[in-house]
N, C-alpha and C positions, 0 to 999 in steps of 0.2 A: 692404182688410180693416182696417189699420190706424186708416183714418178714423173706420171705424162705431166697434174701441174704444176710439177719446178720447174720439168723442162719447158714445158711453153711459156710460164715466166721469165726464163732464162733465153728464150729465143725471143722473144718478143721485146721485153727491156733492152737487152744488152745484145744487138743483131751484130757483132763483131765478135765473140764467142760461138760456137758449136757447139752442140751434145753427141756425146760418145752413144754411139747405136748399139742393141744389144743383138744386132745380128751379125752373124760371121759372114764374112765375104766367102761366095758361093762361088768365088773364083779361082779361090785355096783352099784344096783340102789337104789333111796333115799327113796323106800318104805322098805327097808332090816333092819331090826334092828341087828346094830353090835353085835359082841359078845365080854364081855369084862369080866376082870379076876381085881377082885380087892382082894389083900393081908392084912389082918390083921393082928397083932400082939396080940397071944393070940387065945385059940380058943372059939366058939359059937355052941352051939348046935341045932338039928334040929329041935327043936320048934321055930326058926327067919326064917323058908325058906317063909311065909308067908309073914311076917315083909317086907323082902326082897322082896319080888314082885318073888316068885318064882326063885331065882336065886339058883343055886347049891352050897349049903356048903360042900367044904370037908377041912376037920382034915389031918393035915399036919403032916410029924414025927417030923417037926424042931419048932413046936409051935407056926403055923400060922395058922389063917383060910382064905383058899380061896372060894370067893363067885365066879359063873362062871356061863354066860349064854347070850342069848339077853339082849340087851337093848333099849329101842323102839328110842330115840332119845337125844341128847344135855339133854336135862331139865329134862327128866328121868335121867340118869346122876347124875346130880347137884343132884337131891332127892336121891340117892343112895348115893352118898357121902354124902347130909347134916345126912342121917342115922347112917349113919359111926361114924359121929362127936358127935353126939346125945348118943351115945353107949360108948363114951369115952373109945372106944379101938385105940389104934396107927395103922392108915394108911401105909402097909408098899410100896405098888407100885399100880399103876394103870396101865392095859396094855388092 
């Protein structure tokens, strides 16, 4: 009971803040492997789609390569980046 009246103090005073919900989005669950877009500087041909744990290379017109696809988790991740770094091509964004 307490919770709800901060939060509605807090929605109510100050309507320029939000309250963090104590429910999980029902549109992620933690069996789902994200999909993420990692940019390179430079492009890679499709002999790494392998390399890559199957992630999608495409040849960019501005002279990047974007890898794009699932990701099974965190530490799958980290191994896609330390590849990245291994390749000593420049990182250009992770999303």
């Amino acid at each position: 009971m307490y919770i709800e009246q901060v939060a509605q103090a807090v929605t109510t005073s100050h309507e320029r803040y939000t309250v963090m919900s104590d429910k999980l989005n029902p549109k992620l669950t933690p069996s789902q492997p994200m999909v993420y877009q990692i940019r390179l500087k430079g492009h890679l041909d499709d002999q790494w789609t392998d390399w890559f744990e199957g992630l999608t290379i495409t040849l960019e017109e501005d002279g990047t390569t974007l890898l794009s696809g699932p990701v099974a988790d965190q530490a799958a991740l980290h191994g896609l980046l330390k590849k990245v770094r291994d390749l000593g091509m420049p990182l250009v964004s992770v999303n």
